[in-house]
C-alpha positions in Angstrom: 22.4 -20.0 22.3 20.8 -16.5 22.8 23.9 -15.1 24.9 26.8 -16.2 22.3 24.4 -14.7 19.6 24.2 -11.6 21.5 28.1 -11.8 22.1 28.3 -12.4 18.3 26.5 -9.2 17.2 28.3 -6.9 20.3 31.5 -8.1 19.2 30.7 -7.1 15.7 28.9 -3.7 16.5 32.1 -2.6 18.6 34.5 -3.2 15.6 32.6 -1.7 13.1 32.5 1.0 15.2 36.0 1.4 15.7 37.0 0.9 12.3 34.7 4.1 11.6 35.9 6.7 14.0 39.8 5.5 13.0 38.9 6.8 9.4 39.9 10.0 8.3 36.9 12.5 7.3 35.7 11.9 3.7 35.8 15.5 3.4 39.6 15.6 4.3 40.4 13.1 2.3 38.6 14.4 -0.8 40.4 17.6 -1.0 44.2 15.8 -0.2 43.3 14.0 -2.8 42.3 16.8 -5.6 45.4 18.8 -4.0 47.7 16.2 -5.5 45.7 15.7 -8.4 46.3 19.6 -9.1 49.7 19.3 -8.5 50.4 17.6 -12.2 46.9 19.2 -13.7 47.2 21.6 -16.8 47.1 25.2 -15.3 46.5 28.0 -16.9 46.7 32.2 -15.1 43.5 33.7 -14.9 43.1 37.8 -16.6 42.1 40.9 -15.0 38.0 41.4 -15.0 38.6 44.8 -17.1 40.4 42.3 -19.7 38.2 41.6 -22.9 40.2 38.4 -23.6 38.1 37.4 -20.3 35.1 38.9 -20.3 32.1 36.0 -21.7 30.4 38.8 -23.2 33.1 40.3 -25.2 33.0 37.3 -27.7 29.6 38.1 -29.0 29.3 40.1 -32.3 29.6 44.2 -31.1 28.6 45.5 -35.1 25.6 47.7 -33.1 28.2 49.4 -31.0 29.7 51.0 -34.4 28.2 53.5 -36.8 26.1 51.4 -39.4 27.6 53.5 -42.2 31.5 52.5 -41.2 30.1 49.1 -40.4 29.0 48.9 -43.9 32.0 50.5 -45.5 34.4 48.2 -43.5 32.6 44.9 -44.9 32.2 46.2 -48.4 36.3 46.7 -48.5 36.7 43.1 -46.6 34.9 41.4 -49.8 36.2 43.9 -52.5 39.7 45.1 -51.8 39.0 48.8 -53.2 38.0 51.9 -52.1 39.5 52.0 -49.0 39.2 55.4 -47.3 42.1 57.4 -46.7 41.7 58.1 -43.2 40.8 55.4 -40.9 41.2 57.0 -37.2 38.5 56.3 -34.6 36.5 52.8 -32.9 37.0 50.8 -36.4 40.9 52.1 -36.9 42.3 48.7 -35.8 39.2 46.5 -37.8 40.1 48.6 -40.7 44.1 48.0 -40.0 43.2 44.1 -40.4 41.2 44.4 -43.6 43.8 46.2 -44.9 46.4 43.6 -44.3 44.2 40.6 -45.1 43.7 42.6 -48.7 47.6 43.0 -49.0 47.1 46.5 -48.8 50.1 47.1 -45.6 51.8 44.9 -43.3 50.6 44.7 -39.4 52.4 46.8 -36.8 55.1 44.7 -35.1 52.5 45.0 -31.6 49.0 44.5 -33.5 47.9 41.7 -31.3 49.8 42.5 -28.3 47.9 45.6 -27.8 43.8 46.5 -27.3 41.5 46.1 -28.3 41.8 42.4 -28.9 38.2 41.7 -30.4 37.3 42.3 -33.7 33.7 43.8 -34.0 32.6 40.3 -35.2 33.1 38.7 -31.6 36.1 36.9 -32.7 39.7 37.8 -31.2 42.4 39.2 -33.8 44.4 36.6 -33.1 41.8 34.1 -33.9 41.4 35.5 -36.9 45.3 35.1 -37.4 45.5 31.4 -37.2 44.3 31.2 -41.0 47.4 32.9 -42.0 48.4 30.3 -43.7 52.3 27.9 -43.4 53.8 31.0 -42.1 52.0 30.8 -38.5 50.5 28.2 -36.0 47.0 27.9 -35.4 48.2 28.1 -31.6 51.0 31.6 -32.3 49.8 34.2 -30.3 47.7 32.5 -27.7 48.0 34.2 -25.1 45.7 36.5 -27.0 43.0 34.4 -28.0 39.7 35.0 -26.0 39.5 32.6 -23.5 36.4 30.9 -24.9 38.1 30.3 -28.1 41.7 28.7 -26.5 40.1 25.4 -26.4 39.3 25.1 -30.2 42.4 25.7 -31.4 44.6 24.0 -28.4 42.3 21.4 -26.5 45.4 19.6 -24.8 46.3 22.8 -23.1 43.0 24.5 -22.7 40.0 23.5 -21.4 36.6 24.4 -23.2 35.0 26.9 -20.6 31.3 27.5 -20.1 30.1 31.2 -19.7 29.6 29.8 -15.8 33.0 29.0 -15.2 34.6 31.7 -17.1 33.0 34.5 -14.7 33.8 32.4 -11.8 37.1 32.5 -12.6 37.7 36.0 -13.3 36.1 36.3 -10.1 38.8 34.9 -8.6 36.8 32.1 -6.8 38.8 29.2 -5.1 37.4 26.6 -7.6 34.5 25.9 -9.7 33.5 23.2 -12.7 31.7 22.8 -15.5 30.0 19.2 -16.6 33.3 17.6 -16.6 36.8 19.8 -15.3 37.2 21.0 -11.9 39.1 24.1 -11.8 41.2 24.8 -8.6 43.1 27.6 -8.1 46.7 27.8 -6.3 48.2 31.2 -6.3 47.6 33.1 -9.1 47.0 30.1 -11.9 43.9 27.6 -12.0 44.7 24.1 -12.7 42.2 21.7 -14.9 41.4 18.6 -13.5 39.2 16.5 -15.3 36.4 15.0 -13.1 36.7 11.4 -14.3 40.3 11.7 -12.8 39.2 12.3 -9.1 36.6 9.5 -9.6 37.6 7.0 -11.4 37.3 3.2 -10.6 39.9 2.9 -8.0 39.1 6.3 -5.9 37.1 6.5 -3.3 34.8 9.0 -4.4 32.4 9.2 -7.4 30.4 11.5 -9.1 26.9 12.4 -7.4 24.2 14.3 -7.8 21.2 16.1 -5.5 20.0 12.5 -5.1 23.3 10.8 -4.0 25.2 13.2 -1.9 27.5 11.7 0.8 30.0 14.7 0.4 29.5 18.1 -0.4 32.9 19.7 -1.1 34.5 22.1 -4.4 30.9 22.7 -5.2 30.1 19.5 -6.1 28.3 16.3 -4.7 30.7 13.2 -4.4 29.5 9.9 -3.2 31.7 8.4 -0.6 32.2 4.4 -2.0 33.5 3.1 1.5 31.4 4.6 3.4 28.2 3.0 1.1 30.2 -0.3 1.4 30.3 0.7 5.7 26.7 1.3 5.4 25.9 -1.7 3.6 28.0 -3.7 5.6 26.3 -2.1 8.7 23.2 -2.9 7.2 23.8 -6.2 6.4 25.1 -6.6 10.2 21.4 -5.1 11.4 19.6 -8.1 9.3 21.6 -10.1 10.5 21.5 -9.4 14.5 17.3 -9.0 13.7 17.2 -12.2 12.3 19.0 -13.4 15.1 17.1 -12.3 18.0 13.5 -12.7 15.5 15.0 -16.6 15.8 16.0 -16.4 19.8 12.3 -14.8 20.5 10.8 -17.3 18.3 12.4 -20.5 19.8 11.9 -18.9 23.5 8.2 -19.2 22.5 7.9 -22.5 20.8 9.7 -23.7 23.9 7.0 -21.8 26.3 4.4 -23.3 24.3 5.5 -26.6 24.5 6.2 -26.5 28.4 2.6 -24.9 28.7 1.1 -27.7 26.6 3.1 -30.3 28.5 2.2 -28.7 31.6 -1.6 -28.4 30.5 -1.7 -31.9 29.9 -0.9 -32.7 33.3 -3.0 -31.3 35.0 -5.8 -32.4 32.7 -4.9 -35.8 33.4 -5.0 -35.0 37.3 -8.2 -33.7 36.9 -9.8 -36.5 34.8 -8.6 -38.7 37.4 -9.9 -36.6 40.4 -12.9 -36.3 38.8 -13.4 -39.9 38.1 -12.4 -41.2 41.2 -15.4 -38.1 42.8 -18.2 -40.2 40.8 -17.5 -43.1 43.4 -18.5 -41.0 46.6 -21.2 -39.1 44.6 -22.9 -42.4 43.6 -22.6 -43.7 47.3 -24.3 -40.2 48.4 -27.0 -41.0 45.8 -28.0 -44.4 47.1 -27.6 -43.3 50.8 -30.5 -40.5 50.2 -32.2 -43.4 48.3 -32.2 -45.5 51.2 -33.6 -42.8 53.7 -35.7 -41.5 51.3 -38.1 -44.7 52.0 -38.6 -43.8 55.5 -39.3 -40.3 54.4 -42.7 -40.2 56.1 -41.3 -41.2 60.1 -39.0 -38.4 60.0 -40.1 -34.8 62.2 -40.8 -32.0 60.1 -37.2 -30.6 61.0 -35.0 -33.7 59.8 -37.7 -33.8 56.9 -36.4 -30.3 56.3 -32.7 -31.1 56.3 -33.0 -34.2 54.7 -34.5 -32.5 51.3 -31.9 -30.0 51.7 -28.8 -32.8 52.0 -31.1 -34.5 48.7 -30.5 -31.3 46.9 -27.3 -30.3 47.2 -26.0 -34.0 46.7 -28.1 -34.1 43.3 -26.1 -30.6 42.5 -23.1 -32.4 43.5 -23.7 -35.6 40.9 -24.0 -32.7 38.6 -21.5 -31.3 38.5 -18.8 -33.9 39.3 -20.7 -35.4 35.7 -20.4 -32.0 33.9 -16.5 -32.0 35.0 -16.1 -35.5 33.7 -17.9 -34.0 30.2 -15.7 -31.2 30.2 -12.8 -32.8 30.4 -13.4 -35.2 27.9 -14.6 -32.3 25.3 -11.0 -32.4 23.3 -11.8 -36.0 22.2 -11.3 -35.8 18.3 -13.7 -39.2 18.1 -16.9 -38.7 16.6 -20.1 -40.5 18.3 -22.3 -43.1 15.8 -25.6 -42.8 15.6 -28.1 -44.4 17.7 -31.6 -45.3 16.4 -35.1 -44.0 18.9 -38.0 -45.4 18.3 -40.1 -42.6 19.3 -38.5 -38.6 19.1 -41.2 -37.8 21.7 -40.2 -40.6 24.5 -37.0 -39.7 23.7 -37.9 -35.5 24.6 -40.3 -36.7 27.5 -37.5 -39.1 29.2 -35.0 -36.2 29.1 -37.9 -33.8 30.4 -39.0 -35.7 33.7 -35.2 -36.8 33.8 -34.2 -33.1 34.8 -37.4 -31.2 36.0 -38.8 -34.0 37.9 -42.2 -33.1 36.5 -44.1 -33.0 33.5 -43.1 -30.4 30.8 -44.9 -29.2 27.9 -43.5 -31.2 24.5 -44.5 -31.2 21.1 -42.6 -33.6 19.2 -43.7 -36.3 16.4 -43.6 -40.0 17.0 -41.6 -40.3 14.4 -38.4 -43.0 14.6 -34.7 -41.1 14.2 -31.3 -42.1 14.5 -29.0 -39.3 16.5 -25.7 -39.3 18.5 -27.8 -40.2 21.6 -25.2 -39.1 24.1 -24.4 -35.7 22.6 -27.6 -35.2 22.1 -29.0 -36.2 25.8 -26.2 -33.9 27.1 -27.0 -30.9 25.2 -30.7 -30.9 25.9 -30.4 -32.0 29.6 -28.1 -28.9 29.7 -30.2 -26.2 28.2 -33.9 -27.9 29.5 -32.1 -27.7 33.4 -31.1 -23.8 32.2 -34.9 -23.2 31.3 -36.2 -24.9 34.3 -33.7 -23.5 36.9 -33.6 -20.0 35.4 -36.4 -19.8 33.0 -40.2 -18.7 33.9 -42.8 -21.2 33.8 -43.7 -23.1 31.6 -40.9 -24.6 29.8 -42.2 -26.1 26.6 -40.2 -28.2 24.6 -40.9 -28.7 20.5 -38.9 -30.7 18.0 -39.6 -31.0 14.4 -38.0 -33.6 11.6 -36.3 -32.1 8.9 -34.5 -34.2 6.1 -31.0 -33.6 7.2 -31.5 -32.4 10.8 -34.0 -32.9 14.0 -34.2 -29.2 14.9 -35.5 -28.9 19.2 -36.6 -25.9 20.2 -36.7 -25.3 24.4 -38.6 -22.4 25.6 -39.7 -20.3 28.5 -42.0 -17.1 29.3 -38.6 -15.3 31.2 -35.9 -13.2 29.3 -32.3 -14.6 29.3 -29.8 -12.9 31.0 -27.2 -11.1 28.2 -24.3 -12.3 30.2 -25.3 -15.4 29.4 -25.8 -14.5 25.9 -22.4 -13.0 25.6 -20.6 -16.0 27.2 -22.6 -19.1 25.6 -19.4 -20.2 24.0 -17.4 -19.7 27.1 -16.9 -22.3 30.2 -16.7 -21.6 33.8 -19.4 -18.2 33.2 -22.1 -18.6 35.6 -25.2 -16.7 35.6 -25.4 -14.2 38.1 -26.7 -15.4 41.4 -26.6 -18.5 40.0 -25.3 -22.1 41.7 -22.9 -24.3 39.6 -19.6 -24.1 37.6 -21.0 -22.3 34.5 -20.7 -25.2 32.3 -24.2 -26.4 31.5 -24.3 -24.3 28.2 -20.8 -24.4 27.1 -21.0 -28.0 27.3 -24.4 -28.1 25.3 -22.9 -26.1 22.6 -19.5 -28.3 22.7 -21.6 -31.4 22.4 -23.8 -30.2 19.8 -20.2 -28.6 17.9 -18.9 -32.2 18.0 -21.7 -34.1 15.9 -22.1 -31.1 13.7 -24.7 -29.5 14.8 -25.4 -26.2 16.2 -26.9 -24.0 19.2 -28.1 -21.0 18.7 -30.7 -18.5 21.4 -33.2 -15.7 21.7 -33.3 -13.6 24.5 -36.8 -12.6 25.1 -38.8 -15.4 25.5 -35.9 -17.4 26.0 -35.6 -19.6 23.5 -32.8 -22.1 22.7 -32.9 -23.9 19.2 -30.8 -26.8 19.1 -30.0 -28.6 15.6 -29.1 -32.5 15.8 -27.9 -33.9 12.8 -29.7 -36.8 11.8 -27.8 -40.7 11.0 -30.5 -41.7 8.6 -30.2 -38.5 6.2 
């Protein structure tokens, strides 16, 4: 499954890939496509930079260039039609020419708009001025000798309306430029107009951007590449989808490791439980051997006396411990243990105290009847009384007191408990250093205590172990 996955995804990679370096660059295939789009585009020739007709600033009003006293002459004639002065030579000669012929006063020269200046001190062009001539002329006669800002007002199908931007750009002479919505291109000596919506519009590749969506920078302008989005989306899409697929492979591969671990786990806990079983057999024989030689005790020599106690002891470590295996192993039960009813909480604590130490130990405990889970609770204080007395410093005082919901027992010594221990009381298989055993006496009194309900907590110095037992009879 994981190798044709892989295969999948390598297959896919490779002809994505290859579909990508086939492709043309964007950047090629932007400007082929606004070279043809020129091709048919209104064009229009560009003037000279010394040309007023070009010049942005030339259609502004220029009255403060004049003399304010021929300024104001020339406008009092405009609105009255008298008292023209008889000589009208210098800067105003061809603004005076104009009013004259707007009051009827004499006809234009045959070259009046052909010739400079072109701008009337008002900002406007002479030919502008022109167009409201009346049936005789067209609002478009003499064109050509409009101001170039002013071309598009009266002829918007020819001319496009140029921003102050664009219009020195052009008379600049500058390979292209645009305003908000025309790109202007030149070939040779004429600029065509092509509008912006043209080069993207639905069914071209490129669209308009800006400084946040810029997959092509190209004619001064940002253009966003649509295949190459769709290749990146596609591309991303095909990344989620490979992810998901090995996120799927890795997570199956470890489902299926846990599963063979759990299986395999299981095993050898059953292997174990059985070994372990089939060890109390032996043990137990051990046990009643030393019982049987332990009667003729006294006739042995001081030397076999010697050995013998030492064979007693490490055969008593070895019932331990095969019965702390068998505990162990048993600990995942989810079954939870009924309550048992004592007579007497103090011959309970006294039976479990001469049980491990052999020898009477200190106990403080009411005589008051309880029911408890008698087997986790013999295990866990068996446990942590063989801990005092084995580790612990003398005496070991046991003390248990009856509360409504819980017997709480309280096992003490005079030593200070190793922090290791501390540190690892939840923990199997941590012995205390220096220590004989499998490290399982507290971990299993915790774990027997855990599965009633109850708890085990410690203090280091005095030792001190608190066990609390829930109580059946709550």
């Amino acid at each position: 499954m994981r190798s044709s996955g892989i295969a999948a995804v390598g297959v896919a990679v490779l002809a994505f890939t290859s579909a990508c370096a086939s492709d043309r660059p964007a950047e090629d295939v932007l400007a082929s496509q606004i070279d043809r789009a020129a091709a048919s585009a209104p064009s229009f020739a560009a003037g000279a930079p010394d040309d007023e007709r070009w010049r942005p600033e030339a259609a502004l009003p220029r009255y403060h260039r004049f003399d304010r006293v021929e300024i104001a002459k020339l406008e009092a004639y405009g609105a009255s039609c008298s008292d023209a002065p008889a000589t009208t030579e210098g800067p105003l000669k061809k603004a005076w020419t104009w009013a004259r012929h707007r009051c009827g006063a004499a006809p234009l020269p045959a070259a009046f708009f052909s010739e400079p200046p072109f701008m009337h001190p008002d900002g406007r062009s002479y030919a502008w001025h022109a167009r409201a001539c009346g049936a005789a002329c067209s609002k478009t006669d003499h064109i050509e000798h409009f101001h170039v800002l002013e071309r598009a007002e009266v002829a918007p199908e020819v001319w496009p309306r140029l921003d102050r931007t664009t219009l020195r750009d052009i008379v600049a002479g500058e390979p292209f430029t645009s305003d908000a919505h025309t790109l202007f291109v030149r070939r040779g000596g004429r600029y065509s107009a092509i509008p912006i919506s043209e080069v993207a519009s639905a069914g071209s590749r490129f669209a308009r951007g800006d400084d946040r969506a810029c997959d092509v920078k190209s004619f001064g302008r940002c253009w966003v590449d649509r295949e190459r989005r769709s290749a990146t989306r596609a591309w991303g899409g095909l990344l989620i989808a490979a992810g998901a697929l090995c996120v799927t492979a890795v997570v199956a591969l470890v489902i299926w490791r846990i599963r063979i671990g759990r299986a395999l786990m299981n095993e050898r806990l059953l292997v174990l439980r059985l070994l372990a079983h089939e060890l109390r057999t032996p043990v137990t024989a051990l046990k009643l051997e030393i019982e049987g030689i332990r009667s003729g005790f006294e006739r042995l020599d001081p030397g076999q006396q010697e050995r013998f106690l030492a064979m007693a002891g490490e055969v008593a470590r070895l019932q331990r411990v095969v019965q702390a295996s068998v505990v162990y192993l048993r600990s995942d039960s989810k079954k939870t243990e009924a309550a048992r009813r004592v007579d007497s909480l103090r011959d309970f604590l006294e039976g479990i105290g001469s049980d491990v130490a052999g020898s009477p130990i200190e106990i403080e405990a009411p005589e008051a009847p309880v029911e408890l889970p008698l087997t986790s609770a013999a295990l866990a204080l068996r446990n942590v009384v063989r801990n005092a007395v084995d580790h612990g410093k003398a005496p070991v005082r046991i003390t248990a007191v009856v509360e409504p919901r819980d017997v709480v027992v309280t096992v003490s010594d005079s030593g200070e408990l190793p922090e290791d221990l501390v540190k690892s009381l939840g923990r199997a298989f941590v012995p205390s250093k220096g220590a004989d055993g499998l490290g399982l006496g507290l971990y299993l009194a915790n774990e027997a205590l855990r599965s009633v309900g109850g708890k085990l907590t410690v203090k280091r110095a005095p030792t001190a172990f608190t066990l609390r037992i829930p109580r059946g009879d709550a």
